[in-house]
C-alpha positions as CSV (number, residue, x, y, z in Angstrom):
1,X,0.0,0.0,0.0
2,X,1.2,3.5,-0.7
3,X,2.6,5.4,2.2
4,X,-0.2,8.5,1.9
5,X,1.2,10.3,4.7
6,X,4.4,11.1,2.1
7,X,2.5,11.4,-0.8
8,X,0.4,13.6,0.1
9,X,0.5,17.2,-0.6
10,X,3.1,18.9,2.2
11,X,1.8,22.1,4.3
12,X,-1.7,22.9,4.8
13,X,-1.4,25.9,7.6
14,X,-4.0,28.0,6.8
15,X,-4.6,31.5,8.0
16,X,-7.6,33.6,8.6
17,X,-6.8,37.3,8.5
18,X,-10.0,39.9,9.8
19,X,-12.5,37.4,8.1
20,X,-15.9,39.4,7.9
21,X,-18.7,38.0,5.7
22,X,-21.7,39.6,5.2
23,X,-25.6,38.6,3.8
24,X,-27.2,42.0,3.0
25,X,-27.4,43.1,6.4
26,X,-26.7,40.2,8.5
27,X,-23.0,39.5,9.8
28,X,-22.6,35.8,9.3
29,X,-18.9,36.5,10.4
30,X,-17.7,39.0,12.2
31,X,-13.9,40.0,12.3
32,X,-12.3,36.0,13.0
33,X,-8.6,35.5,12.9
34,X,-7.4,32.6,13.1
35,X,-4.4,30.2,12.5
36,X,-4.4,26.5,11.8
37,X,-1.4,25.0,11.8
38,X,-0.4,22.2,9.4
39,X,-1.6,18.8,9.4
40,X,-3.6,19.3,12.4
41,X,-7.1,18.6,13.0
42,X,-9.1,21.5,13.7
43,X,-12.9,21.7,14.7
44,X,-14.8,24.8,14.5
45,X,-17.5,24.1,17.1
46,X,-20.8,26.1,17.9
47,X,-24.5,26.1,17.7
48,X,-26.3,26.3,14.8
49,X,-25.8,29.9,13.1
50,X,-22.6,30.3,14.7
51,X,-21.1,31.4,11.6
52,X,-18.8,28.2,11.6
53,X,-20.2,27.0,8.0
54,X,-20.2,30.1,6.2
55,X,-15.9,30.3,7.7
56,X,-15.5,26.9,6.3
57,X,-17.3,27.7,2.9
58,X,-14.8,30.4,2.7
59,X,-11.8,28.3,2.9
60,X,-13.1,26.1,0.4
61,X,-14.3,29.0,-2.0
62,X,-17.9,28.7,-2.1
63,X,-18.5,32.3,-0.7
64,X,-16.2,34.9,-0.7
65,X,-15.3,37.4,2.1
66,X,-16.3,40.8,2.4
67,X,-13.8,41.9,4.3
68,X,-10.3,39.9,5.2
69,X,-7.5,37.1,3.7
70,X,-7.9,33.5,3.4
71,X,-4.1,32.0,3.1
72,X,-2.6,29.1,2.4
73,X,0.8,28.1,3.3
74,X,1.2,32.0,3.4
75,X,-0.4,32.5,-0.1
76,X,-4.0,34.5,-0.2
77,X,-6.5,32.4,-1.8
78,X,-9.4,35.1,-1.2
79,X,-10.4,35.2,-4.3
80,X,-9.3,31.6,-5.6
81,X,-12.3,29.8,-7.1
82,X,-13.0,26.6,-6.0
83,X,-11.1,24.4,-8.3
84,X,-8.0,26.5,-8.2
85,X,-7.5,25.5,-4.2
86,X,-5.8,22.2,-3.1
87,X,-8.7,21.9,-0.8
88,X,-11.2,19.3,-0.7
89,X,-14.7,19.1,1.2
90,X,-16.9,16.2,2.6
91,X,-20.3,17.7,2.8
92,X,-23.3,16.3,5.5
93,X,-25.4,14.5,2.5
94,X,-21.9,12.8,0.8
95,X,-23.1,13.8,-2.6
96,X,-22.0,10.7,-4.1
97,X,-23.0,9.7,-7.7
98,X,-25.4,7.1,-7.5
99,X,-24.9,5.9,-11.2
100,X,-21.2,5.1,-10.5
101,X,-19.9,2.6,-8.3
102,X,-18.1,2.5,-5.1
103,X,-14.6,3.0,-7.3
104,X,-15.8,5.4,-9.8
105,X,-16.7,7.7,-7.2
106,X,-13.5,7.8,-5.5
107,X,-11.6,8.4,-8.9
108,X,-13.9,10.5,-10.0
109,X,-12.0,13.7,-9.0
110,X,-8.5,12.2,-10.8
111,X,-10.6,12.0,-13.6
112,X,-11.8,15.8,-14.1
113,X,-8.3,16.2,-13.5
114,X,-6.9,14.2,-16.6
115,X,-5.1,12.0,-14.8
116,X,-3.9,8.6,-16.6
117,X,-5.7,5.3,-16.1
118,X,-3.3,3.9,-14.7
119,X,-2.5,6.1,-11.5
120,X,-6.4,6.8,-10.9
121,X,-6.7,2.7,-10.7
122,X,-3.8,2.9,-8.3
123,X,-4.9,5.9,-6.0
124,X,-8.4,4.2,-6.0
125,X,-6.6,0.9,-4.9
126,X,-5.1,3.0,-1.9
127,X,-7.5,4.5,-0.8
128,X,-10.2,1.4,-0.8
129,X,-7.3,-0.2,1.5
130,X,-7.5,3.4,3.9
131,X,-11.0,3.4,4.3
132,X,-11.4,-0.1,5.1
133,X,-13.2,-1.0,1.7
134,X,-11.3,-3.5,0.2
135,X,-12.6,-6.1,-2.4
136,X,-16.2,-3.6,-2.9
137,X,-14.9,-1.1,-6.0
138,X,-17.3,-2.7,-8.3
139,X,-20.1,-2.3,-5.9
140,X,-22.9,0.2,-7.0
141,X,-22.8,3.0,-4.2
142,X,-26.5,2.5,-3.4
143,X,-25.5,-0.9,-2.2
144,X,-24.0,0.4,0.9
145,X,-24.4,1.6,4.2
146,X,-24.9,5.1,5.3
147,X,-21.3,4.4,7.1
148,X,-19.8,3.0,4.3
149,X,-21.2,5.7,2.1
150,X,-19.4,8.1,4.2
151,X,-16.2,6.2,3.8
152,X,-16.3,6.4,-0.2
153,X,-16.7,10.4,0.3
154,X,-13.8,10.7,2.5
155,X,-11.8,8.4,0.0
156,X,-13.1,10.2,-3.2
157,X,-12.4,13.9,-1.2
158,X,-8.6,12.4,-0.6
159,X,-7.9,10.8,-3.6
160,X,-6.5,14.1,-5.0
161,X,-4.0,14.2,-2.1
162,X,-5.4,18.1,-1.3
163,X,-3.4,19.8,1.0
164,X,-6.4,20.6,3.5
165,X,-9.7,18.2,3.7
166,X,-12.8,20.2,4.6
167,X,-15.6,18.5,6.6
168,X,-18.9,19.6,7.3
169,X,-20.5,18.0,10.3
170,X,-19.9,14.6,7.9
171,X,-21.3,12.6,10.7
172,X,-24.4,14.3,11.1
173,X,-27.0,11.4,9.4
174,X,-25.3,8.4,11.3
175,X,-26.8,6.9,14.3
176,X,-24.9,6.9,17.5
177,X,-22.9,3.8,17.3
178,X,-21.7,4.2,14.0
179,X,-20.9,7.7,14.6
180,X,-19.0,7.2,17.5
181,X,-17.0,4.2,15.5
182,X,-16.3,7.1,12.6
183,X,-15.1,9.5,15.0
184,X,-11.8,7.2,15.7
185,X,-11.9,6.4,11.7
186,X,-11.7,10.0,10.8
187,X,-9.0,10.6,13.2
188,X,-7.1,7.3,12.3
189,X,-7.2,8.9,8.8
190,X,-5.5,12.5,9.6
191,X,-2.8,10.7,11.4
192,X,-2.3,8.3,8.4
193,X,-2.6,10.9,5.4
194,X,-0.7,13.3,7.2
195,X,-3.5,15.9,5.5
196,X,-4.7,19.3,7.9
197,X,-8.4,18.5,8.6
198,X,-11.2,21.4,9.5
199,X,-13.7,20.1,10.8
200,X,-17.4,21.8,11.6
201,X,-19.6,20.5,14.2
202,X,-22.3,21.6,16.5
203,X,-20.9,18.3,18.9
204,X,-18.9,18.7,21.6
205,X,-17.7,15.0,22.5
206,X,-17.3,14.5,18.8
207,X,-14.9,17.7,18.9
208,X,-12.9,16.5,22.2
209,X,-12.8,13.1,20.7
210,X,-11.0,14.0,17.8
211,X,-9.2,17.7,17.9
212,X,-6.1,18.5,18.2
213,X,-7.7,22.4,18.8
214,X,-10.9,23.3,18.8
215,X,-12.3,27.1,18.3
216,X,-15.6,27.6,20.1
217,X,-17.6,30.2,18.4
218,X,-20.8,31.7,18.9
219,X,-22.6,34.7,17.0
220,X,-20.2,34.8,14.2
221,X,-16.8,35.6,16.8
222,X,-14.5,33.1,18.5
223,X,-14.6,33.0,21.7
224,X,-12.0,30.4,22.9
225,X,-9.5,28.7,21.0
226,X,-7.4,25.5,22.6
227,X,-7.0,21.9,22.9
228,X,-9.7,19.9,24.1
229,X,-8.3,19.9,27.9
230,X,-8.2,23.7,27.5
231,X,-11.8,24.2,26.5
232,X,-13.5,21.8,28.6
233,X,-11.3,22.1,32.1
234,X,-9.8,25.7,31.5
235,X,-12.7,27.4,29.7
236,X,-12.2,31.3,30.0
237,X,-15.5,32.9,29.7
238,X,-18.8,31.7,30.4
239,X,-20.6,30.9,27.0
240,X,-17.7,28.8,26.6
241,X,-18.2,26.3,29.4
242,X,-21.7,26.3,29.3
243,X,-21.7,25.1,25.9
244,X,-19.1,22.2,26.6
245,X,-20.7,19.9,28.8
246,X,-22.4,20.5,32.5
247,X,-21.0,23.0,34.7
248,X,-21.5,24.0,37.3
249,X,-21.4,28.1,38.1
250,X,-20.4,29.7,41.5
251,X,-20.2,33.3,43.1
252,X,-17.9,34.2,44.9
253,X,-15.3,36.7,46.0
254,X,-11.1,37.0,45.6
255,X,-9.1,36.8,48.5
256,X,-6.1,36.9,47.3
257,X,-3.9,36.0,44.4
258,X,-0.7,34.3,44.1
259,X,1.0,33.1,40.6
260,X,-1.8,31.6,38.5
261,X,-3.7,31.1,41.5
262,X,-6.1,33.2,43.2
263,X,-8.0,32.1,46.8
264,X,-11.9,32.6,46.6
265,X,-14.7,33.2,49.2
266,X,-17.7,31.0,48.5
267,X,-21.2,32.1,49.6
268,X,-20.7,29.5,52.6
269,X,-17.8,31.3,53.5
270,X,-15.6,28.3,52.9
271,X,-12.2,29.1,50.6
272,X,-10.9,27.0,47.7
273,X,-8.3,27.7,45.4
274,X,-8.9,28.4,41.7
275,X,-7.3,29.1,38.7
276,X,-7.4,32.1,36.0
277,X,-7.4,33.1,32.4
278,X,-4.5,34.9,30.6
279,X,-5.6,38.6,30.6
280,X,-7.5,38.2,33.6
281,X,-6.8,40.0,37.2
282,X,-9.0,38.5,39.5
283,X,-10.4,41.0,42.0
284,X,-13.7,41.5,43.9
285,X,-16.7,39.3,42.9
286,X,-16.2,36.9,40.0
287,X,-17.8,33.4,38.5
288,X,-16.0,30.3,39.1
289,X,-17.0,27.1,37.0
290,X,-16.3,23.5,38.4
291,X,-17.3,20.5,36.6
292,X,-19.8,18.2,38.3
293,X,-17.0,15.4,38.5
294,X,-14.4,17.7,39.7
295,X,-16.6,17.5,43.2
296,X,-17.9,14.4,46.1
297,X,-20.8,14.2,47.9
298,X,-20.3,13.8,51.8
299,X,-22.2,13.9,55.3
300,X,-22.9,17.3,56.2
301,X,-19.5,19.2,57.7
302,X,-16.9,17.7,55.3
303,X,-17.2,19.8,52.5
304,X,-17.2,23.6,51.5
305,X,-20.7,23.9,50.6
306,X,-24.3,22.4,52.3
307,X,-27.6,21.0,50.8
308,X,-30.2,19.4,50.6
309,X,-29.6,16.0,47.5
310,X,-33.0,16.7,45.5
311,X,-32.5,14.5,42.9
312,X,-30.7,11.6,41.7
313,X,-30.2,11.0,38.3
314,X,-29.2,6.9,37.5
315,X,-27.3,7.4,34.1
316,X,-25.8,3.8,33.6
317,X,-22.0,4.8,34.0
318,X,-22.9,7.0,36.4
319,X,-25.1,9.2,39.1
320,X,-25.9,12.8,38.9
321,X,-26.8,14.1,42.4
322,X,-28.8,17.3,42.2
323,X,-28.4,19.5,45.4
324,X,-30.2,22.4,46.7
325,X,-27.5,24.5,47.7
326,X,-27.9,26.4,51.3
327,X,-28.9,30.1,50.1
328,X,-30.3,29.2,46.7
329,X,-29.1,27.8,43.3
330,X,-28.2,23.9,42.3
331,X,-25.2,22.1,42.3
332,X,-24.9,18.8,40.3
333,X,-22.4,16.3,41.3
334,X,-21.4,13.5,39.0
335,X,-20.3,10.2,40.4
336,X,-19.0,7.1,38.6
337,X,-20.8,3.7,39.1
338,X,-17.7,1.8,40.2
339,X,-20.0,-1.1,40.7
340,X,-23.9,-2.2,41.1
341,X,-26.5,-1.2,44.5
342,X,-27.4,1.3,45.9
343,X,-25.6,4.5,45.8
344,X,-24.9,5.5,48.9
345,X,-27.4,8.5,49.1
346,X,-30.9,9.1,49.2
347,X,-33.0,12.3,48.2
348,X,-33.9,14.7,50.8
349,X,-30.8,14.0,53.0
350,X,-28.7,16.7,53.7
351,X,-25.4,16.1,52.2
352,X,-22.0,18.2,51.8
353,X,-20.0,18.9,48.6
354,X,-16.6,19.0,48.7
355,X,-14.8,20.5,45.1
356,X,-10.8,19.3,44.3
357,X,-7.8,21.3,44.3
358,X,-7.5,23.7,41.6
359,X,-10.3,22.6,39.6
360,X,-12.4,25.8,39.8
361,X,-11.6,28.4,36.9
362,X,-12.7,31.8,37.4
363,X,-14.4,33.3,33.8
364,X,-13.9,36.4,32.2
365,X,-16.2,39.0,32.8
């Protein structure tokens, strides 16, 4: 099998300058800058209307900025059409040519291009092997699985060796299982092809799973940009960490501040330690987040805040306990099930939460 990860086209760092885009008068994007580094896999994740699309569509050409550069390897591409960029897409529906089978579709790209016979048999050959499709070229792509389906779009978009694969939520139409199995195969296939990935999803385990960095947008900005670890345990403002999982958010006011620490008074006037964006000073009243596993239920007295548990949530892996907090608000606690019976707690007992070391993050303002 060919080595893809060396035949494939070298570089792929792409850079987003002061990207604006506007729709008459709505600001799809508004003033994003961003750099992706080569052969990395990068998710733009946000809710729907985010503006994460409409960014991805201008890497690939299909809309144009209004304002702003789109470069590649250092070259502006702006105003590149389409089939003038080494860039590729996978969109949510495959588009795949029904009429064609499994290895006409995948060479169909080396075909527009004029390539011999001879290597488009070869690259097709390859890439079968890649995506774990071996022995069904000759197979009419209506015969297959929505999975497999998905497999011959990746290998058709990759067959031209681009220098940057575009995918737009691509896993979408899939049920959970398989979608979950084509998160690892998607990542399996950056590593192997060596090829810088963008990825756009409104998911956020499919976006830990399988990032390198991930840039969390919202309203057509980005708000956070990091690796998975750094947007779900170190998220700096509050959109951010609300959108990533559960959290968990906490008033309270600064003590003091040492390093990249700062020491926090909680409404129960118990102290814990937290940590701090880059830009931030931490004075006076601020939001902490904590994660509902980063804290343990206990009897009364052994934590920093008091409750009453008003609901337990039985999840299969795990519990959530739900606790009205002493002095208003709700504080969920997550809990693994290390094994079966009962867990320990009941509902309406007073109970005590206790948070880990460093695990609260204060958020911007």
């Amino acid at each position: 099998m060919t080595d893809t990860r060396t035949t494939a086209a070298h570089g792929g760092a792409i850079g987003l300058h002061g990207i604006k885009k506007w729709f008459g008068t709505f600001q799809a994007v508004d003033d994003v800058t961003l750099e992706i580094r080569s052969n990395e896999f990068f998710t733009l994740l946000g809710p729907s209307g985010c503006g994460k699309t409409t960014l991805l569509r201008m890497i690939a050409g299909f809309e144009l900025p209004t304002e702003g550069q789109v470069l590649l390897d250092g070259t502006d591409i702006s105003r590149l059409l389409p089939n003038q960029r080494p860039v590729n897409t996978v969109f949510q529906n495959y588009a795949l040519f029904p009429h064609l089978t499994v290895a006409e579709n995948i060479g169909f790209g080396l075909k527009m291009l004029g390539k011999p016979k001879s290597e488009i048999d070869s690259v097709v050959k390859d890439m079968l092997k890649l995506v774990h499709l071996e022995g069904r070229g000759n197979n009419p792509v209506t015969q297959l699985s929505g999975g497999q389906q998905q497999r011959v779009a990746l290998a058709r978009a990759l067959a031209p060796r681009p220098k940057v694969l575009l995918l737009d939520e691509p896993l979408s139409a899939l049920d959970l299982k398989l979608r979950k199995s084509m998160q690892m195969e998607l990542k399996r296939l950056q590593l192997e092809t060596g090829i810088t990935f963008v990825f756009v999803t409104h998911d956020q385990e499919e976006a830990l799973t399988m990032s390198d960095r991930i840039a969390v947008m919202s309203t057509g900005t980005v708000r956070q940009v990091g690796s998975p670890w750094d947007i779900y345990d170190r998220p700096a403002e509050r959109f951010v960490a609300d959108f990533i999982g559960e959290t968990n958010f906490l008033e309270a006011d600064v003590v003091s501040v040492s390093g990249d620490r700062a020491r926090v008074r909680l409404s129960s006037g118990a102290e814990i330690s937290a940590t701090y964006p880059d830009g931030v000073t931490p004075k006076g009243k601020v939001t902490i987040v904590v994660r509902p596993e980063h804290a343990r239920l206990g009897p009364p007295g052994s934590g920093v805040l008091e409750g009453v548990l008003d609901d337990i949530v039985y999840l299969g892996t795990d519990n959530h306990f739900h606790v009205k907090v002493d002095g208003g608000g709700t504080f969920i606690v997550r809990q693994q099930n290390a094994k079966s019976g009962p867990c320990g707690f009941s509902e309406q007992e007073r109970v005590s939460i206790a948070i880990n070391d460093d695990v609260a993050q204060i958020l911007r303002d």
